[in-house]
VMD Tcl script that draws the C-alpha trace (Angstrom):
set ca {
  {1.11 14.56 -72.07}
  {2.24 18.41 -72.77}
  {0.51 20.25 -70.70}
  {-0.99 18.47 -67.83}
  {1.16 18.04 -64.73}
  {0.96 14.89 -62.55}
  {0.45 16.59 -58.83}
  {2.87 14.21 -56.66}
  {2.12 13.25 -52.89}
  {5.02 12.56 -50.34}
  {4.04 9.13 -48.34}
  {6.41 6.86 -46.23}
  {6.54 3.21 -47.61}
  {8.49 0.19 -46.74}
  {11.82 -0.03 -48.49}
  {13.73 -2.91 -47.44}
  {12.12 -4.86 -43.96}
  {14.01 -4.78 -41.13}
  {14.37 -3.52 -37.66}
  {12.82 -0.12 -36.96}
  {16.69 1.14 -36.19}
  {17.99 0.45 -39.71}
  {15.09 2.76 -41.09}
  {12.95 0.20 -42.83}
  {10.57 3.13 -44.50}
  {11.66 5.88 -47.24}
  {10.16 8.71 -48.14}
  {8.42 8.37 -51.60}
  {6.18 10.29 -53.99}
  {3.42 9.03 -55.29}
  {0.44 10.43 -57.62}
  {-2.33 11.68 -55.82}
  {-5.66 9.89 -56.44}
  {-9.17 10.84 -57.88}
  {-11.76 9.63 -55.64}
  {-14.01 6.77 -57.87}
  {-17.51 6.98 -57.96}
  {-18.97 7.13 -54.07}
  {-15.45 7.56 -52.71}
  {-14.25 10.42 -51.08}
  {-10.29 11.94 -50.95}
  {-8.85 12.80 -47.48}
  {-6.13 15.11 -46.90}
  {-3.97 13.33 -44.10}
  {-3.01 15.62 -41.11}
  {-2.11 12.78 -39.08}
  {-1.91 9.50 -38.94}
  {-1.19 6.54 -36.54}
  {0.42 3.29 -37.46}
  {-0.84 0.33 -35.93}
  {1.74 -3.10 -35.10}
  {0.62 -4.82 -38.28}
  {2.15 -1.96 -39.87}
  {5.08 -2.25 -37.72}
  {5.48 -5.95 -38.12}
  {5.33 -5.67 -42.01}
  {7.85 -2.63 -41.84}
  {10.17 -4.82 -39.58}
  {9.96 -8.05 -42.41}
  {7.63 -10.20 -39.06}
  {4.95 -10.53 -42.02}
  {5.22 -10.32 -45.85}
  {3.14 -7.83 -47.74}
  {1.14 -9.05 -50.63}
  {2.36 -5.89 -51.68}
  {4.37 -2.53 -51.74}
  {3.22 -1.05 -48.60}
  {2.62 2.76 -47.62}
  {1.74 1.70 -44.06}
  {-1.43 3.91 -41.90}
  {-5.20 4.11 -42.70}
  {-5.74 5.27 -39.12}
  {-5.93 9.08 -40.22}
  {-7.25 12.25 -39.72}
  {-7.63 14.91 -41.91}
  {-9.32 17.10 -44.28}
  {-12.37 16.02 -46.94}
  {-10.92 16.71 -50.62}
  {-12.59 16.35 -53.95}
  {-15.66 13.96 -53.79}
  {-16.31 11.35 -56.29}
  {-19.26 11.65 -58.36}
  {-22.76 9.72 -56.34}
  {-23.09 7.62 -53.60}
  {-23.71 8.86 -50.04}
  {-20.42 10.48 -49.58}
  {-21.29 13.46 -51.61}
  {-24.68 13.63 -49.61}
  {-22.94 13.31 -46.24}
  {-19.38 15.34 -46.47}
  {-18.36 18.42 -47.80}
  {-15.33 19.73 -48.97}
  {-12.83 21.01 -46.26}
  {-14.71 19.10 -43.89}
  {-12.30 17.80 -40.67}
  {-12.61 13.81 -39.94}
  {-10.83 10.60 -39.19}
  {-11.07 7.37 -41.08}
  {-11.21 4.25 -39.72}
  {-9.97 1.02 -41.49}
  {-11.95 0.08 -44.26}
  {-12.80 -3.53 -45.38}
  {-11.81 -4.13 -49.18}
  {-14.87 -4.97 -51.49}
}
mol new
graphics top color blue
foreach p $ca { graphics top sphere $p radius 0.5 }
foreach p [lrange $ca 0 end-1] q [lrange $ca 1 end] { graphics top cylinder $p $q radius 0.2 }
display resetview
């Protein structure tokens, strides 16, 4: 649309699986989210990848699919979504870590 830019992320993500040697992940860019309703956006200072990341990088396990591996992060509180007990809880510029959340 004229006159509304799409604000791009960089994120690693699995290209082809295969040993970590032969580079398995490429840099990408992605859009960068809005929160949903009760949801909250971080923005990642660092992040740890866990072996189930490395074993669907290295092509052990197949993703369902495409994979930007990490969700162990820490970072910095963004733009809230509207309700819900984030809002209540975290402010904006606030410093935390996630941990892995279940998918509902």
């Amino acid at each position: 649309m004229p006159g509304i830019a799409l604000v791009l992320m960089k994120a690693w993500a699995v290209g082809t699986p295969g040993p970590i040697d032969e580079h398995p992940l490429v840099e990408v860019a992605r859009p960068v989210p809005e929160p949903g309703p009760g949801q909250v956006r971080v923005r990642v200072e660092a992040c740890g990848l866990c072996r189930t990341d490395l074993h669907l990088a290295e092509g052990d396990l197949t993703p369902r699919r495409e994979l930007v591996p990490g969700h162990e992060v820490v970072g910095r509180v963004e733009p809230l979504g509207e309700g819900g007990p984030a809002g209540r809880q975290l402010k904006r510029g606030a410093r935390g870590a996630t941990a892995p959340a279940p998918k509902l």
